[in-house]
N, C-alpha and C positions, 0 to 999 in steps of 0.2 A: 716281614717275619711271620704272617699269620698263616703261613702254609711249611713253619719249619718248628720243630720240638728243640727245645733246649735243655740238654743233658749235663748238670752237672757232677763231679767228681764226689764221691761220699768222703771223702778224705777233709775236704774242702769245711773250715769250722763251721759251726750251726749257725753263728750270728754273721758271717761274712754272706753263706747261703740265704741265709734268712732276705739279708738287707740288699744282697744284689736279686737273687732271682725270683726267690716266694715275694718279696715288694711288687715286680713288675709282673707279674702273675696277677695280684689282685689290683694294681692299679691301670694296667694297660692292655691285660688278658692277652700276654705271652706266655704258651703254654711250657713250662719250666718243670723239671721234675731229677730225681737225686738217677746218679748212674742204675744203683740196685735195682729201684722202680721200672727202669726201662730193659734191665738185663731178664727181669724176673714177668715184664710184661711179653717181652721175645720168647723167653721159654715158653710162655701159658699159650698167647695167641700167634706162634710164630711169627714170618717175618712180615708177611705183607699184614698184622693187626694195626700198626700205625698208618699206612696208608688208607685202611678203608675207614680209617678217622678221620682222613681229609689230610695226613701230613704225608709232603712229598720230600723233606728236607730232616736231616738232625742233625743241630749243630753241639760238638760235645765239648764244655769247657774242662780244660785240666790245669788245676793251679800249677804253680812253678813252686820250688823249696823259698823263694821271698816272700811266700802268701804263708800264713798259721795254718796248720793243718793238723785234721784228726789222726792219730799215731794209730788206733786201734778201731774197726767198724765193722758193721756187720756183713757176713758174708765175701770178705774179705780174697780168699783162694778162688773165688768164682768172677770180681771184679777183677782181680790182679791177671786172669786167665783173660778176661773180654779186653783190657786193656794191651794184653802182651800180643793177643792174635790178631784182634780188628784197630787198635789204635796207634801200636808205635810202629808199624809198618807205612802209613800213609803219611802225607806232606801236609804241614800244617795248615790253615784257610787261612789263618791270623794270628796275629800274638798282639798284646794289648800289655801295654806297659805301663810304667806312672812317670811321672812327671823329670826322674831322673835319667829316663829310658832304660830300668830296667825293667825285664822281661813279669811278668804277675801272673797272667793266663797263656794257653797255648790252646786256639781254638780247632776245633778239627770239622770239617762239611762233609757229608755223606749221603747220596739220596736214597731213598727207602723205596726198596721193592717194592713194584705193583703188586 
């Protein structure tokens, strides 16, 4: 995973984000970061700015309605736009369930422009 960014959902609560992705960020240095961050680094350094950071991959997680999630965040009309044009068109890479097999995440793979 150290040549893929993992993108998760701002929706997604602070302590679920907290404990799945900011943990293995500082403990295993997978680089993790909230949807906004990465919609707002695309606008600044367009598309190839991830690659010439060395990532060739991004995988983007999106809770499911069984994970708690934030009702209201920021920039909102701008996620809800990246989500509707680059995310719910493509075929999922994963779904990660719990232990009843219901559905939790819905992972998505995409390789980043040279």
């Amino acid at each position: 995973l150290t040549d893929s960014l993992i993108i998760y959902d701002d929706h997604l609560n602070w302590f679920a984000s907290f404990w799945i992705f900011e943990r293995r960020s500082l403990y295993d240095g997978l680089a993790a970061a909230p949807l906004s961050t990465f919609v707002d680094q695309l606008a600044r350094g367009g598309p190839s700015f991830h690659a010439n950071i060395g990532f060739r991959y991004v995988l983007i997680v999106v809770p499911t309605n069984a994970v708690e999630q934030n009702q209201i965040i920021k920039d909102e009309a701008a996620l809800s736009a990246f989500m509707t044009d680059r995310i719910a068109p493509a075929p999922p890479y994963d779904i990660v369930r719990n232990e009843n097999g219901v559905a939790l995440f819905t992972i998505y793979k995409f390789q980043i422009a040279p």
